[in-house]
C-alpha positions in Angstrom: 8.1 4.0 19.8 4.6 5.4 19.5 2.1 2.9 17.6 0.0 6.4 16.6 1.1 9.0 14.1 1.6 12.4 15.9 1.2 16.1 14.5 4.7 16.7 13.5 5.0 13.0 11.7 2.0 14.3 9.5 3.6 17.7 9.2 6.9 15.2 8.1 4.7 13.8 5.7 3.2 16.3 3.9 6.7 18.1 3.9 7.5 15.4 1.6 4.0 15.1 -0.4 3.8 18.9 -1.3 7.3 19.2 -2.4 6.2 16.3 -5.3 3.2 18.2 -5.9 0.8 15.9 -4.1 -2.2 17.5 -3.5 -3.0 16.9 0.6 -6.6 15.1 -0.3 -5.3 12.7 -2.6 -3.4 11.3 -0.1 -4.8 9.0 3.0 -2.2 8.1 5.8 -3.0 4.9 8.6 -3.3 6.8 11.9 -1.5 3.5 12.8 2.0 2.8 12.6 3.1 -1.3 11.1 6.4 -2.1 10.0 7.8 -1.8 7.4 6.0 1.4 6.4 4.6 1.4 2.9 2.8 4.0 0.3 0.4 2.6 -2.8 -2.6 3.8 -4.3 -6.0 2.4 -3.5 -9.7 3.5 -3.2 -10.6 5.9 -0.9 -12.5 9.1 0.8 -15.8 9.9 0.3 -15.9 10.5 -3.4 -14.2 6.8 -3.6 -11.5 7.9 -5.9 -8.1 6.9 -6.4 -5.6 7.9 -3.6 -2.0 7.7 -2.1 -2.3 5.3 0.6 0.7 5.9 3.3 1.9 3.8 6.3 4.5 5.1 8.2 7.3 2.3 10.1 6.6 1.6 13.8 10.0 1.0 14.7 12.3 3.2 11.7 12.6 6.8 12.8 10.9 8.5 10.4 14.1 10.6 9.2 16.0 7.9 7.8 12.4 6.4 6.3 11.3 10.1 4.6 13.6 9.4 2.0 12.9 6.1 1.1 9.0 7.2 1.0 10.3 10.4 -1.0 12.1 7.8 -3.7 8.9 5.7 -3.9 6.2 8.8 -4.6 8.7 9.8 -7.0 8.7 6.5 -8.7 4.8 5.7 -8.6 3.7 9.2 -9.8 6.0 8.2 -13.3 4.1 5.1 -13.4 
């Protein structure tokens, strides 16, 4: 598997992000892949204000892990 996100994995992502309403700068995604794949918040950008921090799974095709990462935006943007 690739070790780098491509194109159409960040196109996969934001598939996901804009259908919860995530607006595309509050979200920062590794350019890396590392297992397991994982999504927090955490400081970041320029303006140094909270974000969505996203790591997608080196070794999970990312169409069985898009909805596990769809299941866990939904539950950290309730709180």
């Amino acid at each position: 598997m690739d070790e780098i996100i491509t194109m159409e994995d960040m196109a996969a992502v934001y598939e996901v992000t804009d259908e919860l309403g995530i607006d595309r700068e509050s979200i920062n995604v590794e350019l890396g892949k590392e297992d397991p794949g994982a999504w927090g918040t955490g400081v970041g950008g320029m303006m140094k204000r909270e974000v969505i921090e996203i790591t997608l799974p080196a070794t999970t095709p990312l169409d069985e892990w898009l909805p596990v990462l769809r299941e866990g935006l939904s539950a950290l943007l309730k709180g």
